[in-house]
SEGUGU-444088 format. One record per residue: y, x, z of N, C-alpha, C, O in turn; residue in one letter. Coordinates in steps of 0.02 Angstrom, whole numbers, plus 50000, padded with zeros to 5 digits. Layout:
N
YXZYXZYXZYXZA;...
//
This chain:
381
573034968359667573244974159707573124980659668573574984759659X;572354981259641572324987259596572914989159556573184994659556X;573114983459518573634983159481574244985659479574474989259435X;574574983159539575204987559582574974991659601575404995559622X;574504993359609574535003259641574535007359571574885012359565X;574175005259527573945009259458574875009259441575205014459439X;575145003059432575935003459423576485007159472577075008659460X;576175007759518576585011859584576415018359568576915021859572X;575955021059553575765026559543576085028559481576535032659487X;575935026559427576205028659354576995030159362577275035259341X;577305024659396577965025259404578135031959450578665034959439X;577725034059497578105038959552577725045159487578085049959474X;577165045059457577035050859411577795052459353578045058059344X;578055044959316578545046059292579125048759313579485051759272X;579325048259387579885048159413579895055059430580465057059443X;579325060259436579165067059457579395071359381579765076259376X;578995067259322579095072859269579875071959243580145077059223X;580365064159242580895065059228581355069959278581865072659259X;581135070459334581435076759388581245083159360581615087959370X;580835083759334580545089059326581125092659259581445097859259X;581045085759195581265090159139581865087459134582215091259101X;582285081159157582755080359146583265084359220583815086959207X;583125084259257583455087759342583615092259318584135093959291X;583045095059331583005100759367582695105959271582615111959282X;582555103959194582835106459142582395111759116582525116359078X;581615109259159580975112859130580635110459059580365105359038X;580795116659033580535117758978579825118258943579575117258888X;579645120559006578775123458999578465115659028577855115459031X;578745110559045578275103959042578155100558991578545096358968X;577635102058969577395100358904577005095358889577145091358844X;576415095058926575785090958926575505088258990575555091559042X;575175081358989575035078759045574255078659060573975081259011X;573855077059100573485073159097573395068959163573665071159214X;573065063459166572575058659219572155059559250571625057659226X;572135062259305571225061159344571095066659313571255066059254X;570825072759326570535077759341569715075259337569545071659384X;569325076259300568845074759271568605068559287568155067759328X;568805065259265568755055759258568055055359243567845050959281X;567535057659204566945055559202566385056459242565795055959227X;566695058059308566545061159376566835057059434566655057459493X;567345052759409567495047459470567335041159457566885040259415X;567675034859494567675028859483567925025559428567675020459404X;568635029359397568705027759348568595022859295569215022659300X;568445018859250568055016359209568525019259142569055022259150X;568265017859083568565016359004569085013559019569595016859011X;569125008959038569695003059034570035003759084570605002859062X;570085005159159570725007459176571105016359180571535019159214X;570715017759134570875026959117571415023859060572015025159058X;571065019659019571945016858969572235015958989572745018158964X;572375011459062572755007059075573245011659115573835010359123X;572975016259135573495022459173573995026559117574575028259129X;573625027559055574025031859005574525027158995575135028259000X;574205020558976575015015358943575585013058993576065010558964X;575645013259062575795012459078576425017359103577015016659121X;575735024859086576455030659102576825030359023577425031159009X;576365029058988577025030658902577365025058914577965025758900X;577215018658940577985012958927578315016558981578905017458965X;578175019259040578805021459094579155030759043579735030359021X;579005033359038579085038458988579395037958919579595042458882X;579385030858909579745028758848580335025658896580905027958897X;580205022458919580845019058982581195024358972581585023758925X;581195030959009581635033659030582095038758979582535042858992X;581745036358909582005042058832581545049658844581755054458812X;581035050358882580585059158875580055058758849579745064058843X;579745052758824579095055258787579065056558737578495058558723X;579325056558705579265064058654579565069558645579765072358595X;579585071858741579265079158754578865080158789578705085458815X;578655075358794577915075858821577115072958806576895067358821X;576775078158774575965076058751575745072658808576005073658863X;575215068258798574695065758821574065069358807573855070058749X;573785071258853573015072958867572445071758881572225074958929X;571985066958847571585062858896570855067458923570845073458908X;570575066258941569825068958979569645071959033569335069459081X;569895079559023569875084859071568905081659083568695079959138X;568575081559035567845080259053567425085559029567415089858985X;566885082359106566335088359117565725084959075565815079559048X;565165088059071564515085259053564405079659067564115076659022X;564535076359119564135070059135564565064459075565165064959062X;564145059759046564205056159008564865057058936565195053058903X;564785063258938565585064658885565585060258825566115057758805X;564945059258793565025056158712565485050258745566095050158741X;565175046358773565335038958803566235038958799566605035158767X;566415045258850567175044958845567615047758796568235047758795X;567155050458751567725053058699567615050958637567895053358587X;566975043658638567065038358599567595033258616567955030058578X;567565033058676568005027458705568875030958660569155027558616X;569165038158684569715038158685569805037458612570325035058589X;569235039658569569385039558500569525032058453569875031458403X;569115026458490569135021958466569765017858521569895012158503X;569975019358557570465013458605571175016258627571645013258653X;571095024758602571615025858654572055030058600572595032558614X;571685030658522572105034358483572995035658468573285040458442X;573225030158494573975028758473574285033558534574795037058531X;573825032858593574515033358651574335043158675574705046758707X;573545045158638573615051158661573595055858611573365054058556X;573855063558621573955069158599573345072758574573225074958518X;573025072658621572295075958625571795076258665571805072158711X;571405079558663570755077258729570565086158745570605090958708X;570375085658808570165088858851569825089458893569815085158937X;569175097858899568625096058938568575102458966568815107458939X;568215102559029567835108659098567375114059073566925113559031X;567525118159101566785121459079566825127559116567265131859116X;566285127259146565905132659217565255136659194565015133659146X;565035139859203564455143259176564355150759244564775154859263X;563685149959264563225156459275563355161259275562995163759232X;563835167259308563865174559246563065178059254563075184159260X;562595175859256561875176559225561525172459176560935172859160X;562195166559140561765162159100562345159559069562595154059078X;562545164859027563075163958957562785159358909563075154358887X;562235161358894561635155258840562135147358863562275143158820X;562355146558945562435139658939563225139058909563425133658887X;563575143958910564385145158906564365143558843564735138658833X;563965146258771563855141858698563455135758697563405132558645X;563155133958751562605127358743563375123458753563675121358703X;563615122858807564095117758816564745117258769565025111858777X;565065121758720565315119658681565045117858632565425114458598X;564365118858601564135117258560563805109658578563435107158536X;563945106058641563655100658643564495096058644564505089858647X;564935098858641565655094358634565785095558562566235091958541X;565485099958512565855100258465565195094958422565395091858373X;564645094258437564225089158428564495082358427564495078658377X;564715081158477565035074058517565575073258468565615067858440X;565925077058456566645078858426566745077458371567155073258352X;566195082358319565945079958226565745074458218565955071458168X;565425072158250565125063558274565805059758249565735056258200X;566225059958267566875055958275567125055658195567045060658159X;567435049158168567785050858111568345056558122568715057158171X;568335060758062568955063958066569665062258085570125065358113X;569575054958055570335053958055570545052458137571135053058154X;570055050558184570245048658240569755053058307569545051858363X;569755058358261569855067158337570635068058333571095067458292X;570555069458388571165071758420571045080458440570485082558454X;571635084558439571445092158436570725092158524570525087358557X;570595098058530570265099558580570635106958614570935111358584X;570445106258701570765111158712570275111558781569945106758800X;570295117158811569815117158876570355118658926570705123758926X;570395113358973571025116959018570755116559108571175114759149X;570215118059125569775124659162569245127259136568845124259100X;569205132759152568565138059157568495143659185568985147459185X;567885145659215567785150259236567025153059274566585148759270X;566925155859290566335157959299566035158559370566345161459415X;565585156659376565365156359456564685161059485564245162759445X;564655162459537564045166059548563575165059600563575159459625X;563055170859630562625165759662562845163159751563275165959785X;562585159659764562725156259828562395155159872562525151159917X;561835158959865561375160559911560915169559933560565171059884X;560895171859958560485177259962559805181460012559835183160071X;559425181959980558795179560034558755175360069558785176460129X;558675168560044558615161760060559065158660113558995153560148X;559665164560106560365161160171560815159460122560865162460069X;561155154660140562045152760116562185157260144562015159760198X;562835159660069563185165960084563815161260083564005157060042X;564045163160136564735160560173565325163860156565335169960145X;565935159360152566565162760149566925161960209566935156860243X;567305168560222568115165660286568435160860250568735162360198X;568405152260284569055151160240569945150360289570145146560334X;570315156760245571025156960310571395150160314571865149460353X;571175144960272571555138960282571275135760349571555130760372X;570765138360379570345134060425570285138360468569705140260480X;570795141260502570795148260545570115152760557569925155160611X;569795153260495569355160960493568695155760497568135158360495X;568745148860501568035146860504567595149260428567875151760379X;566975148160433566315150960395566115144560355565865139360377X;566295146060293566085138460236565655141560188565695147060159X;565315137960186564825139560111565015140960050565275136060024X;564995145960011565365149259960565345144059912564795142159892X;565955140959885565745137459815565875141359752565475139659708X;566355146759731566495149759671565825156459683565525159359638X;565765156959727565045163159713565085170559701565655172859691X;564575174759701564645180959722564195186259646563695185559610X;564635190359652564105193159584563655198959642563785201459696X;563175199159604562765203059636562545210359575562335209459518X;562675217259607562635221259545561945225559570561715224959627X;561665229559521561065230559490560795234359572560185234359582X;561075236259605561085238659692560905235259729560575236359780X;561175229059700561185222859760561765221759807561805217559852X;562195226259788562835225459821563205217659794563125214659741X;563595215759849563835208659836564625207959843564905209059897X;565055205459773565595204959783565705196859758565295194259721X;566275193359780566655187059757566845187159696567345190459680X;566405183059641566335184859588566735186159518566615188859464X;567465181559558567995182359510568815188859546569425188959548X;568175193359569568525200859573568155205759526568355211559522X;567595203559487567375205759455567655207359388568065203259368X;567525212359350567455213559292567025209359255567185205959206X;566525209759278565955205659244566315196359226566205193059175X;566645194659272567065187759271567295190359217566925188859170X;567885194559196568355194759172567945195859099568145191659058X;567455199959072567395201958994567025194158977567195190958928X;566545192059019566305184359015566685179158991566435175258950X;567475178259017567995175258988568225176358952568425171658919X;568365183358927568695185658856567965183058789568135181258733X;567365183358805567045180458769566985173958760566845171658705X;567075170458812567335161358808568005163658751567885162958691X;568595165958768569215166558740568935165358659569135160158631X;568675168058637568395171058574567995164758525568115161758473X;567455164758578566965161258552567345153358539567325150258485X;567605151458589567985142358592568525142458545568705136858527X;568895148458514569415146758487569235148858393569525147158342X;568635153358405568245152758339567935145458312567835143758254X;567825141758378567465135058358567885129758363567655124358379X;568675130558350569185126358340569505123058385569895118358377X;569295126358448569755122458505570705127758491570835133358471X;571085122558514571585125258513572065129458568572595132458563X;571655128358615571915132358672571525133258733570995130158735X;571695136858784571215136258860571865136858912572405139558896X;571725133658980572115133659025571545137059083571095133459103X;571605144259106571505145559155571275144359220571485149159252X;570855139259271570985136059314570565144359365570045147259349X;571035146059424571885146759419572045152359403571695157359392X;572695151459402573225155859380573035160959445572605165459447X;573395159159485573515165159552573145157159611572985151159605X;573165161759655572745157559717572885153559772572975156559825X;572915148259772573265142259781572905137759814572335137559793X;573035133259868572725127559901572925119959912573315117859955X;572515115359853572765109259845572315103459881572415097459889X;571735107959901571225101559912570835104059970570865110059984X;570365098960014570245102160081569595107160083569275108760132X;569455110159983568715115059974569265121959982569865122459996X;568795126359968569125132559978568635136959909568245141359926X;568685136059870568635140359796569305145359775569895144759789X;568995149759739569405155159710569265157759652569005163359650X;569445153559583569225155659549569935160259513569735163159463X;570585161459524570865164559519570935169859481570405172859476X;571615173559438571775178459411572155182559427572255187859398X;572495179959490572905185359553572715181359621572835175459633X;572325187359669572035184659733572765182859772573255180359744X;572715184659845573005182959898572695185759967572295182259999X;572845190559983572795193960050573145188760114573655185960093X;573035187660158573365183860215573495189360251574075188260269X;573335194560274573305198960304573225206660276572795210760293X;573795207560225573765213260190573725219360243573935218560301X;573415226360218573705232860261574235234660246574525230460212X;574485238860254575495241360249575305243060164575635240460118X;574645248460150574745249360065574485242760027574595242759966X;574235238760047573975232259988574625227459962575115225259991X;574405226859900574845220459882574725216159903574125215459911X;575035212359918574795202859959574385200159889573805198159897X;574615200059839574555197159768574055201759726574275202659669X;573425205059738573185208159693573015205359623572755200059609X;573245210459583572765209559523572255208259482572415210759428X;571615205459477571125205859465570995207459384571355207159335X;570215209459395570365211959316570345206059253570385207659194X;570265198659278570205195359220571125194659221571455194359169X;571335194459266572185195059250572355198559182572565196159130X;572155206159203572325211259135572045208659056572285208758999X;571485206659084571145203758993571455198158965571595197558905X;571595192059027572065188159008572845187758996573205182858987X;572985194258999573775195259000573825201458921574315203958894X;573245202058908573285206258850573265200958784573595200758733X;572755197158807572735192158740573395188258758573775190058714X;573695184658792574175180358781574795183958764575285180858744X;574795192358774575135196358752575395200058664575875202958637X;574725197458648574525199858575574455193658534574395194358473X;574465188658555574535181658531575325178358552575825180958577X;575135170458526575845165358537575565158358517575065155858491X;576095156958541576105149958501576105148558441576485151458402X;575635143258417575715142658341575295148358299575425148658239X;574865152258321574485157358296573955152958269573845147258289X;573615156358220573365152658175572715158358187572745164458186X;572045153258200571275159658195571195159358131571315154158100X;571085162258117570715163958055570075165258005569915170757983X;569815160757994569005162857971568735169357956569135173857940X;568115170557958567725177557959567145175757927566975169857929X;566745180657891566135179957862565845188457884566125193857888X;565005185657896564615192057903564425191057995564535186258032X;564235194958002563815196758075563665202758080563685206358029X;563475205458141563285211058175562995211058212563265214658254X;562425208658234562125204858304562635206458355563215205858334X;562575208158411563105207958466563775209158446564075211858492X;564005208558413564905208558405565125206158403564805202558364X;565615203258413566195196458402566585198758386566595204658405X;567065197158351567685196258324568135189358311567975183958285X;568625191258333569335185658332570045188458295570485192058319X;569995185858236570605185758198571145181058213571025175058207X;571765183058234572295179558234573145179458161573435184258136X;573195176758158573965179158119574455172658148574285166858159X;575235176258156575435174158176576005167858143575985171058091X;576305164158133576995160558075577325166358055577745164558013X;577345172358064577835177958026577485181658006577725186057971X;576795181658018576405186557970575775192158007575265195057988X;576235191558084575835198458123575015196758146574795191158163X;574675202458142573995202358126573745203458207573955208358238X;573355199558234572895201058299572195199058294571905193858279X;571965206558316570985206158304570845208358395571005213058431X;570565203158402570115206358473569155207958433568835205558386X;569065211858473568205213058469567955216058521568185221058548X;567145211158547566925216058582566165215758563566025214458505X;565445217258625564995216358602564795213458670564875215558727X;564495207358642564405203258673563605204758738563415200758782X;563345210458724562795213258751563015218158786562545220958814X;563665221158800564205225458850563985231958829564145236258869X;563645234258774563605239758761564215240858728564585236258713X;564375248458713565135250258685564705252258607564155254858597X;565145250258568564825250958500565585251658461566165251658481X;565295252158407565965251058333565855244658305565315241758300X;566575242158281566405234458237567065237058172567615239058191X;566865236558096567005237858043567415232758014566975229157991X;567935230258000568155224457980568675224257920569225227157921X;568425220457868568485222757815569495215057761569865211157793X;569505215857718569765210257695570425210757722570745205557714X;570865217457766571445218257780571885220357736571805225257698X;572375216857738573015218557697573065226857704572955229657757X;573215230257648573015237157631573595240157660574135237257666X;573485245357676573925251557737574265245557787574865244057783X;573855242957829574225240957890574045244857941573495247157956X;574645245257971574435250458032574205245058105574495239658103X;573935245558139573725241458207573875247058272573815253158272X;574025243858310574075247358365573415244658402573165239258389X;573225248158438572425248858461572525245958537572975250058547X;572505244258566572195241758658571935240458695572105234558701X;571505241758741570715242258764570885241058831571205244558870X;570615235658839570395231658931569555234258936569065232458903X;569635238558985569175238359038568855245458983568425244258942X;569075250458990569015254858936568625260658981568105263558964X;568995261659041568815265859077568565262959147568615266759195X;568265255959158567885253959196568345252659251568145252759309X;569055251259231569555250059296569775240859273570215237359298X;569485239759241569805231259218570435231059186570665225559173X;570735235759174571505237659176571525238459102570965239359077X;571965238459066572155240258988572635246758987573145248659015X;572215249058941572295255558919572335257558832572015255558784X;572865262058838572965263258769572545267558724572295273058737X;572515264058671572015266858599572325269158561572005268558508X;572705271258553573275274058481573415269758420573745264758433X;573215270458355573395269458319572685269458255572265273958251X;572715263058209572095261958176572375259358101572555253558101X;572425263358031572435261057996572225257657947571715260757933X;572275252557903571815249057847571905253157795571485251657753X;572175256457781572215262957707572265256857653572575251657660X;571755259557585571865257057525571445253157523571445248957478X;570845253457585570255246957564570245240857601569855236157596X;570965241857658570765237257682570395235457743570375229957771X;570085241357763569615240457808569835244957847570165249657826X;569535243357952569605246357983569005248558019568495245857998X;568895253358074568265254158113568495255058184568885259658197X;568295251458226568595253558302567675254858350567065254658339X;568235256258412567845257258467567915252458504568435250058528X;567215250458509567135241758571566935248158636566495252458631X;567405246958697567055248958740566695243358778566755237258779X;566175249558820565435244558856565945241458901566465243658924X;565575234158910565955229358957566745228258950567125226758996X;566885229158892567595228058890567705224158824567275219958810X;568255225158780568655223858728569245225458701569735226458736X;569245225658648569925230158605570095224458563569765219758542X;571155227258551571315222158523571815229158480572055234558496X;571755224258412572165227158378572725220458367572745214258373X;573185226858348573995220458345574495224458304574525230258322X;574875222858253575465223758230576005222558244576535224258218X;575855218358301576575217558327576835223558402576615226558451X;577405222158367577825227058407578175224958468578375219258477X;578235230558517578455227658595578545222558606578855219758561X;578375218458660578295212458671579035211258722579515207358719X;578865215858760579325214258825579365221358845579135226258816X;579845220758925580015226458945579535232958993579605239059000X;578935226559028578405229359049577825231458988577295233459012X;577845231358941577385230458899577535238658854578095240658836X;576905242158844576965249558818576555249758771576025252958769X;576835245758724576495247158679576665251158643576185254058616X;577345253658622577625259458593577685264358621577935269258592X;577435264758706577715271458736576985274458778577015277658831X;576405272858744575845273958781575815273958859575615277858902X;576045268958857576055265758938575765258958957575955255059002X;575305258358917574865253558917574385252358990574085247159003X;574405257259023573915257059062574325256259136574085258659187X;574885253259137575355254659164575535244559175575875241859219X;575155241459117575315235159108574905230259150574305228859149X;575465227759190576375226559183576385230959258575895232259292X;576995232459270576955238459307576985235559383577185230059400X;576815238759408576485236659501577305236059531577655240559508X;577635231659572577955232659617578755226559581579285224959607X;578495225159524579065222059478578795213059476578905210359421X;578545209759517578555205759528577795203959473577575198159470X;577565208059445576915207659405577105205759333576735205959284X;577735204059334578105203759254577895194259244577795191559189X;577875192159286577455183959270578025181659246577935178359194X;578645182159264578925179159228579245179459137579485175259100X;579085186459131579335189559036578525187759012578505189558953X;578005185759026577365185259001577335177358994577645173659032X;576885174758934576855169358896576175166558910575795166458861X;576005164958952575385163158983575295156058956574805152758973X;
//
């Protein structure tokens, strides 16, 4: 019986993505995965294969798999070596790459580098020849869930206004005032430092978990990058913005596909830096300081007289991106910017992106403009 359902299933999963890209002629279906953190259910080794082969022979059936990757993991801490020995040694032929979770404290970043540094452990472990790329496709940041020894409760509107125990969490600021923690700023520069740090340490990409705010399952979390009002006033957007939206819409703005990081040498205690270049040449540096003070970071080894256009999230304490002018490398090569506190700056050579996008018309702060559908669709998320 297991058997026919694992085959009933694979088949109605096949029969969704050939609708998907052959129907109906989506482009953006790219990559799959199984089970939503499998080392967290019943799952075993052996029928987590038996689900992938079953969708690649139906996927080969139908002539689409090869446009479509395989993904295996989506795994959290609990027992990871175990499964990403398994996929390395059993499952090499049928998948693309592997993929894993990652949640963190925004009072305990220390764990946001402990946990990639305990997958890229697991990871080097592995012969080279049989890793598969890495990519993190959730993250985000959570806060506290209790306050003076009460559960701090949410409305949830799926459950007509009933009172549930907060699971995504509340930041609490130096007052003691209490907000839902991914309306925060503090969410948002926390992620641009994941952004940084995971893709310096060779992962190849991150997937957001979520995009905008959405209900699939009977919890009520929000870890979100555009909220949802149920009950807007006449001036609110139904769809607000939040500020990790803006930080995440600047980097996927100033980046692409196929961008290549780039190695760095030297330190600064709190600074980070992320070099990008693109297949045609164009240059993208984010930097911030990782201690939210606003400082300068000096960066040296640039192709001589390049000009950068400058761009700063969370510059003026609105989460929002705002324009920096203009930063040249002269004859040495080198540049000097301004990290603002709690934020980050990106330099970029590339030129206008899109039609909401001001980068040539100092209308940066303007990005993407309110009332135009949020521009989600000309943006490369």
């Amino acid at each position: 019986i297991q058997q026919q359902l694992m085959q009933q299933d694979m088949a109605e999963f096949a029969s969704t993505l050939v609708d998907l890209v052959v129907n109906h002629k989506l482009t953006a279906v790219k990559q799959i995965t199984i089970q939503n953190e499998v080392d967290t259910s019943w799952v075993t080794p052996q029928l987590y294969e038996q689900y992938y082969r079953l969708l690649d022979l139906e996927l080969r059936n139908a002539g689409i798999r090869d446009q479509i990757k395989f993904v295996g993991g989506d795994l959290v801490i609990n027992n990871q070596a175990t499964w990403f020995n398994y996929m390395a040694a059993h499952m090499g032929d049928v998948l693309d790459g592997w993929s894993v979770h990652i949640y963190w404290n925004y009072w305990d970043t220390a764990y946001m580098q402990t946990r990639l540094n305990g997958i890229l452990a697991v990871y080097n472990a592995i012969p080279a020849d049989e890793r598969k790329p890495l990519s993190v496709t959730e993250y985000g940041v959570r806060g506290i869930k209790t306050l003076n020894g009460k559960t701090i409760m949410d409305v949830d509107p799926y459950r007509k206004g009933a009172l549930t125990a907060t699971i995504a969490g509340y930041y609490q600021d130096p007052s003691g005032n209490i907000a839902p923690v991914n309306e925060t700023n503090i969410a948002a520069f926390e992620q641009a430092w994941f952004n940084m740090i995971s893709v310096n340490d060779g992962f190849v990409g991150m997937s957001k978990w979520d995009f905008f705010r959405a209900q699939y399952d009977f919890t009520y979390q929000d870890h979100s990058l555009i909220g949802y009002l149920f009950n807007p006033a006449p001036d609110q957007d139904r769809w607000p913005l939040r500020p990790s939206y803006y930080m995440e819409w600047l980097m996927a703005n100033t980046t692409g596909q196929h961008w290549q990081v780039l190695g760095q040498s030297g330190t600064s205690g709190a600074k980070l830096i992320t070099p990008f270049r693109s297949p045609t040449g164009d240059l993208t540096l984010f930097a911030l300081s990782t201690n939210q003070a606003a400082g300068s970071v000096t960066v040296g080894d640039l192709p001589q007289g390049t000009e950068f256009h400058v761009l700063l999230w969370n510059a003026d304490g609105s989460g929002k991106v705002t324009d920096g002018g203009h930063v040249n490398a002269g004859i040495t090569g080198t540049v000097t910017i301004a990290v603002p506190a709690g934020g980050m700056a990106a330099l970029t050579t590339m030129e206008r992106r899109d039609r909401f996008c001001g980068l040539l018309s100092k209308q940066c702060d303007l990005w993407p403009l309110p009332g135009i559908g949020h521009g989600i669709g000309d943006h490369s998320h």
